[in-house]
C-alpha positions in Angstrom: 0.0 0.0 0.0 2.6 2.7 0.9 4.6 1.6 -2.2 1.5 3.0 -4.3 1.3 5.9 -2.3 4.8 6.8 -3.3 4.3 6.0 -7.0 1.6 8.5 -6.8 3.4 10.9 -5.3 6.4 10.9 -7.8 3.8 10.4 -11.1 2.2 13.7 -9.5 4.7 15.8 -9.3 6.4 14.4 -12.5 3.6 15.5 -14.3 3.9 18.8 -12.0 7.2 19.5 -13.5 6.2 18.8 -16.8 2.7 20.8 -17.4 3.8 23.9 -19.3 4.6 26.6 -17.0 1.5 28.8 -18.0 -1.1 26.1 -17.1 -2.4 26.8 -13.9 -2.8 23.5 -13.2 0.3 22.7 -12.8 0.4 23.7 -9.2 -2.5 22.0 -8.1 -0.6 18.8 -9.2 2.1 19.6 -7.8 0.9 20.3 -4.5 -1.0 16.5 -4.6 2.3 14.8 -5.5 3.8 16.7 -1.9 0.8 16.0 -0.1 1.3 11.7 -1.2 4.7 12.5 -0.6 4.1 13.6 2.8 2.0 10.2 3.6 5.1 8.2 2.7 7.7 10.0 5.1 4.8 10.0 8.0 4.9 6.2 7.7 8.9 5.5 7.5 8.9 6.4 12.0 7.8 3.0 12.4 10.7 1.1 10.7 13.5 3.4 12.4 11.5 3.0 15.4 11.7 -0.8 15.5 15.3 -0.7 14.7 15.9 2.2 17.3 17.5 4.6 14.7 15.7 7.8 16.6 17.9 10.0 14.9 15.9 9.5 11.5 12.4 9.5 13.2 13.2 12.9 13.8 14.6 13.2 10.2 11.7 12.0 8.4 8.8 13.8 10.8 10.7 17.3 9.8 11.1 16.1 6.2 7.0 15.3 5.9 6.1 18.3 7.5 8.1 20.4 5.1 6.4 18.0 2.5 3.0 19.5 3.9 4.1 23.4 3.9 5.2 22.5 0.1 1.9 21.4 -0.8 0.3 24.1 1.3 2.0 26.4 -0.6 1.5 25.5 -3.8 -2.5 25.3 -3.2 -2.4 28.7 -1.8 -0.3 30.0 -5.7 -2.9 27.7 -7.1 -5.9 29.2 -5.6 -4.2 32.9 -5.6 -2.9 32.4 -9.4 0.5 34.2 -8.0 3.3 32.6 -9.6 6.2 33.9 -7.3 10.2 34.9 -8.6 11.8 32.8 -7.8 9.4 30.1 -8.5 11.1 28.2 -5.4 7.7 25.2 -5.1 8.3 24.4 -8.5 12.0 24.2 -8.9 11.5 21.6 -5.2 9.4 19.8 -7.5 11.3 19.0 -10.0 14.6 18.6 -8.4 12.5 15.9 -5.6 10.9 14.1 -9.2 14.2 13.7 -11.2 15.7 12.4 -7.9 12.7 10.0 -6.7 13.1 8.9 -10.1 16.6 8.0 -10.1 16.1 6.4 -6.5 12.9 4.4 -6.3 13.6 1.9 -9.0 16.8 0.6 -6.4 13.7 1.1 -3.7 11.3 -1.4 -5.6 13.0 -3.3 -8.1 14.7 -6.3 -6.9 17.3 -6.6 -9.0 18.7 -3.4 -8.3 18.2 -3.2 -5.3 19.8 -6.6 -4.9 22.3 -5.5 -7.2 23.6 -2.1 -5.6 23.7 -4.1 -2.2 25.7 -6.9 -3.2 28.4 -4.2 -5.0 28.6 -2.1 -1.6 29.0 -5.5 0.6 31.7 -6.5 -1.9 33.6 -3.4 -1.9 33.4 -2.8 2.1 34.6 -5.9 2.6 37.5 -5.6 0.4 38.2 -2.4 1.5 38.4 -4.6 5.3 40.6 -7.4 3.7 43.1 -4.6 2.3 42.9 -3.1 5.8 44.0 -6.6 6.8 40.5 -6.9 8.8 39.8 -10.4 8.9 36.6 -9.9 8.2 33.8 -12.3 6.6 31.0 -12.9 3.9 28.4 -14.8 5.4 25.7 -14.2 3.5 25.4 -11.9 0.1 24.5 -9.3 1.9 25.9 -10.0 5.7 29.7 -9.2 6.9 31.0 -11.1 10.2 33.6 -9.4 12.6 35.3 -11.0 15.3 31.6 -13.1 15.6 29.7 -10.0 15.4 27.6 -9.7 12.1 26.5 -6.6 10.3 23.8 -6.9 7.5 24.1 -4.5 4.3 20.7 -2.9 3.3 19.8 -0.1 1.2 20.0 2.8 3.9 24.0 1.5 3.5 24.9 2.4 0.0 24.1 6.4 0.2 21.7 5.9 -2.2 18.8 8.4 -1.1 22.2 10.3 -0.5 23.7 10.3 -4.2 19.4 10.3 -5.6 19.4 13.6 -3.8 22.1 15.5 -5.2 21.6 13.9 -8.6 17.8 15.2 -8.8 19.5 18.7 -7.6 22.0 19.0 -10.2 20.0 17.8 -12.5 17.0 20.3 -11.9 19.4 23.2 -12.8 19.8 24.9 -16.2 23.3 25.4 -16.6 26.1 24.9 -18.4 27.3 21.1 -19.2 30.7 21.6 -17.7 29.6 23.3 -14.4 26.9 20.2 -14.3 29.4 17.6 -14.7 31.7 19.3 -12.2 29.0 19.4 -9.9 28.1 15.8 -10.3 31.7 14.4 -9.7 32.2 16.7 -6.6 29.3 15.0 -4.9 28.4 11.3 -6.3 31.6 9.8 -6.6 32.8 11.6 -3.4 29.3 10.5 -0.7 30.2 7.1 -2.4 33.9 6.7 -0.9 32.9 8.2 1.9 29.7 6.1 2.6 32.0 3.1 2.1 34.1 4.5 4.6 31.6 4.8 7.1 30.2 1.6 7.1 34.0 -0.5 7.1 34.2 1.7 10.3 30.9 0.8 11.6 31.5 -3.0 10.9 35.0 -2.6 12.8 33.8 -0.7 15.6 30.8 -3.7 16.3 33.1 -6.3 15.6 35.8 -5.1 18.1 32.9 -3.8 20.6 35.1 -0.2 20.7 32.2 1.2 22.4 30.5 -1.5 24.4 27.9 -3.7 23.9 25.9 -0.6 22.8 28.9 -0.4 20.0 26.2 -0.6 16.3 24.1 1.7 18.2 26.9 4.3 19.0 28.8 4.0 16.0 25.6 3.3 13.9 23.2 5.8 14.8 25.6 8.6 16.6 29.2 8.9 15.4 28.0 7.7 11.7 24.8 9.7 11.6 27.2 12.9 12.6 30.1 12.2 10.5 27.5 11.8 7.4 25.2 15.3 8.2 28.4 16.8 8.2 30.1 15.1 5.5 26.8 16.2 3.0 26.7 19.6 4.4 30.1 20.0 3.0 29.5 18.6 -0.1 26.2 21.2 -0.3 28.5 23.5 0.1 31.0 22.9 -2.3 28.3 22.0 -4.8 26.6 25.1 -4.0 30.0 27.3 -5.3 30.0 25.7 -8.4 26.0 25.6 -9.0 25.1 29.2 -7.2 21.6 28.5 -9.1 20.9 26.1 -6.3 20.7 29.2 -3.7 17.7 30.3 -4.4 16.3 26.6 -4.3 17.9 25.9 -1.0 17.6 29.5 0.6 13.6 29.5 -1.1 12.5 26.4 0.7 14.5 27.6 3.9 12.4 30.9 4.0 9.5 29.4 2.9 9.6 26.6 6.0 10.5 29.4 8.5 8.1 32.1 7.5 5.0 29.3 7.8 6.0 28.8 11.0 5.9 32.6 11.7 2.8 33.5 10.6 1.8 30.1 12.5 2.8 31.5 15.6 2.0 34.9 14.8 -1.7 33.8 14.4 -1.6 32.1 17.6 -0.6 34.5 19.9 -2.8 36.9 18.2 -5.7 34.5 18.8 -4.5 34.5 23.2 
């Protein structure tokens, strides 16, 4: 069921991106694809709840409320027929389209999915062997430390990571060269260092460097930091050489914060 929801979502605002930009339709559309987008990221609490990863409950609440300001947003152009410079809802759209579309096919097709998995497991546990880890393959998708196993899954390959910044870049009209510069600052770059993180993660279970709360500490703290800081460098860097993606970032900033203002505004008002 939630897998439709999503495939809703990203066919919406696909066809968001797409309507010619004088149709006022468009944002109507839109604004539907955030609001099934906003469903999806409401339900994801319960996985990372069950696996204790509290850092990305709090991750995806924030990221489905923004969802919901989006659509808000875009129903209130719609309904106002204000098309606002820069159009910051519509450039979110497409950048969050051409990235869901780049993504969700390793999401819900099993041989890519498989497929990206296996590659990561393979290449993390070479990068232990050349480390001169003694690490092991246990299963195609499972590496075994000192008698402490690790299992690879999607979250572990950076790709929502590497979907992000491609869906970004690609959303941008600018030259080839500047695009292509952008691209291998980023991709290639949260790929090494996603690698990275998880031979450390597998090293810091298997040795217990922390405990027997070790996965949890190096998993969902150390990692979790290292990463958020790790991809707001990246942002940044990405961010010199595209300055285009500004007035995306610094749009949907404003447009987050000044909801919340008027919110609060109107509330204290109301006292």
């Amino acid at each position: 069921m939630i897998e439709n929801v999503l495939w809703i979502a990203v066919a919406l605002m696909l066809l968001g991106s797409i309507i010619p930009k004088t149709e006022k339709s468009r944002r109507m559309v839109s604004a539907a694809g955030w609001v099934f987008f906003s469903i999806h990221w409401f339900y994801q609490p319960i996985h990372y709840m069950e696996i204790k990863d509290y850092f990305n409950v709090a991750l995806v609440i924030v990221v489905g409320i923004v969802c919901l300001i989006i659509a808000y947003t875009m129903f209130k152009e719609y309904r106002e027929n204000k098309i606002p410079l820069p159009d910051v809802t519509t450039m979110a759209t497409s950048a969050t389209a051409l990235g869901c579309i780049f993504y969700f096919p390793f999401a819900q097709m099993e041989i890519l999915n498989v497929g990206i998995i296996s590659q990561v497991t393979d290449t993390v546990l070479l990068t232990l062997h050349y480390l001169n880890i003694p690490a092991e393959l246990v299963a195609w998708n499972k590496i075994q430390l000192n008698g402490y196993t690790v299992e690879i899954i999607l979250a572990c390959t950076a790709i929502e990571s590497i979907a992000l910044f491609i869906g970004l870049i690609a959303s941008v009209n600018a030259p080839v060269k500047r695009l292509a510069a952008a691209f291998i600052t980023s991709v290639p770059v949260i790929y090494i260092l996603n690698i990275i993180r998880d031979v450390f993660v597998i090293m810091a279970y298997g040795y217990q460097w922390f405990g027997p709360e070790s996965f949890e500490i190096a998993h969902n703290t150390i990692a979790k930091i290292g990463s958020g800081i790790a991809l707001f460098v990246i942002a940044y860097l990405v961010m010199r050489i595209l300055p285009e993606l500004v007035d995306l970032i610094e749009g949907v900033w404003f447009l987050v914060t000044g909801f919340f203002q008027k919110l609060f505004y109107k509330v204290v008002g109301n006292q």
